[in-house]
N, C-alpha and C positions, 0 to 999 in steps of 0.2 A: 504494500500500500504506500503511496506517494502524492502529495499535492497534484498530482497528474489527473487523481481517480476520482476528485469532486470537485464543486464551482470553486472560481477562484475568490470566493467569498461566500458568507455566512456565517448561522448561528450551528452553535454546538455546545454540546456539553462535556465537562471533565470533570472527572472524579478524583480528587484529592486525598491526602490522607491530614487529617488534621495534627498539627504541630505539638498539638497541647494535649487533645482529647484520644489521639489514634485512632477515629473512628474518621469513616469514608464522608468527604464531603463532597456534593454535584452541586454543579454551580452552568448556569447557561453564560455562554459565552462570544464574541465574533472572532474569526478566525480572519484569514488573507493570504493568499500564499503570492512569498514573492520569491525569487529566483529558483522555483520549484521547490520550496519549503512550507511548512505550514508554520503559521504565524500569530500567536495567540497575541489581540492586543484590543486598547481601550483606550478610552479619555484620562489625561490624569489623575495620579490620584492611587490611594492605597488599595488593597486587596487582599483579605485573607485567603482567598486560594493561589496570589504568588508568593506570601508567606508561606504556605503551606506547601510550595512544590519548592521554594529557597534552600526548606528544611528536607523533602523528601522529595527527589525530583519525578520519582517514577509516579507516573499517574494511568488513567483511560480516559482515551478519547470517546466521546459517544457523537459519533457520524450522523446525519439523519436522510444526509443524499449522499450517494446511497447510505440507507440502514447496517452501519457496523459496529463493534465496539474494536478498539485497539488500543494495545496498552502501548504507552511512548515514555519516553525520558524527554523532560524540560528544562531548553537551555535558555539559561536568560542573554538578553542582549543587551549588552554593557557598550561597546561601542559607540562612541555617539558617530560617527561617520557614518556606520551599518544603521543605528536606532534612527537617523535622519532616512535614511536611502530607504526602510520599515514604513516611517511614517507619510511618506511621498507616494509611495504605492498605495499605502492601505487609503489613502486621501482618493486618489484617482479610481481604486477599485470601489470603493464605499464611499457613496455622497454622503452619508449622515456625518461620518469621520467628520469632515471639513465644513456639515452645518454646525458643528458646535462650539462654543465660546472658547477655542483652546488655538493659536495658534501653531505651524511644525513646531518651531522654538518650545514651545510647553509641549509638545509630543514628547518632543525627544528627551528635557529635561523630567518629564514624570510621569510616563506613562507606562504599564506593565507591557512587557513585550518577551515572547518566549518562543523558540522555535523548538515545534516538537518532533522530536525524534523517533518515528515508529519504530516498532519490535513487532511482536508475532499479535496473533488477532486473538483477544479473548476468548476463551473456551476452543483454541485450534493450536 
């Protein structure tokens, strides 16, 4: 499985392991895939589920086009060169990105961005 096998935008969900609690946390999310990557990201601004993949990176993706689950590893992107080049795409793939009150400048300075790293498909 590869940002190749669905849109190059949308919602999805991940499953987390909580930091504090160890118990699984799902959370709806927008994704974007840029240079054939999938690309977890947002408005700035905190997040207990990139706390929670900080602490334990391994999470599941829950797909909805197509219907899949896969487990990934979460790499954060630190960068500000790549977290700029992140937030230029997800702008241009997703019009809401760039309707909202945040300039790139506040993308790149605070926003969660994580490219996930597939492994094998839940239950396979």
């Amino acid at each position: 499985m590869g940002a190749e096998d669905f849109p190059p935008t949308g919602t999805c969900d991940l499953t987390t392991i909580g930091r504090r609690s160890g118990a699984e946390r799902r959370v709806e999310v927008w994704y974007v895939t840029v240079d054939d990557r999938i690309v977890l990201t947002g408005t700035p601004g905190a997040r207990d589920w990139l706390a929670n993949v900080r602490a334990r990176p391994e999470a599941v993706l829950h797909l909805r086009r197509p219907v899949r689950d896969v487990r990934v590893t979460a790499v954060e992107v630190t960068d500000a060169a790549e977290r700029r080049h992140v937030a230029e795409v997800a702008w241009r793939l997703q019009p809401w990105y760039a309707e909202q009150p945040y300039s790139v400048d506040d993308w790149v300075a605070g926003s969660p961005m994580l490219v996930l790293v597939p492994g094998a498909p839940v239950g396979g």
